[in-house]
N, C-alpha and C positions, 0 to 999 in steps of 0.2 A: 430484740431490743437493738436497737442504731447506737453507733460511737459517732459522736461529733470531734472533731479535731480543731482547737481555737489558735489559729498563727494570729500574730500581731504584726500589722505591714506597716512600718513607719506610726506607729502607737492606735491603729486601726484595727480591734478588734474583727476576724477574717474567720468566718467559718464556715467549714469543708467537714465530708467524711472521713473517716479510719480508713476507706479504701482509699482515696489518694492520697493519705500517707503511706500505704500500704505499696501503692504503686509507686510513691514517688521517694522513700525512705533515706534511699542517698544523697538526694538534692537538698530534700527538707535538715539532712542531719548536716551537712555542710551547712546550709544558710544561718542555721544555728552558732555555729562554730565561726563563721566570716563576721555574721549580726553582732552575736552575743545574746540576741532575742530568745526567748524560749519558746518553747509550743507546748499548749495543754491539749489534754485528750479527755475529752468526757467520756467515763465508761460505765456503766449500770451503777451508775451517779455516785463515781467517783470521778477525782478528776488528778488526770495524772502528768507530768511535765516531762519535756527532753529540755535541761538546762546544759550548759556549759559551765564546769566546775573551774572554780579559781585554781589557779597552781599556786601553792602551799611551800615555801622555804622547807626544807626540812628539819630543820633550828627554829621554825617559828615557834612552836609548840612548847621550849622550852621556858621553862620558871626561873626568872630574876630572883639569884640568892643572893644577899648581900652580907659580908662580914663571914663567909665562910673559909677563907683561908684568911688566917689573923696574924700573917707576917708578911715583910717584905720580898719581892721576887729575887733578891740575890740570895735571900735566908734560902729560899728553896732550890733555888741553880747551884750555890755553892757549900751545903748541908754535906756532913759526913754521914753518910746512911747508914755504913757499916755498924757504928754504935748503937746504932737504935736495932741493925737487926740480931736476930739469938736464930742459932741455928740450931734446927730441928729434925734428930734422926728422921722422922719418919719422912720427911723432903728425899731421904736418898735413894 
């Protein structure tokens, strides 16, 4: 069974075999990387992609809390912590 390899050349579906991906693996994974285009691989009729993945903030992923600290920023820069804490033999 043959792999087909489908590149997109300027929105032109372009197909070629696995071997000259195979052959050409380097060039192909840059053109990807320059493009942004992907390449699909037809394989014993699956069909498989080299995409270029977005780069992801590392804070994006976080969840908007709102009303979770329910005082003012100087309540908490100029708070005396000592009275809220109790010291705990087993700390020593």
């Amino acid at each position: 069974m043959y792999a087909t390899l489908v590149k997109y050349v300027h929105g032109v579906n372009m197909a070629t075999t696995i071997t000259h991906l195979r052959q050409n693996i380097f060039s192909e994974i840059d053109k990807v990387i320059e493009t942004g285009q992907s390449i699909e691989i037809e394989r014993k009729g699956h069909m498989l992609k080299i995409v270029l993945e977005e780069k992801k903030l590392k804070l994006s992923s976080l969840i908007k809390r709102n009303n979770v600290i329910k005082c003012s920023d100087d309540d908490l820069i100029y708070n005396d912590w000592l009275k809220e804490w109790k010291h705990d033999a087993s700390d020593d």
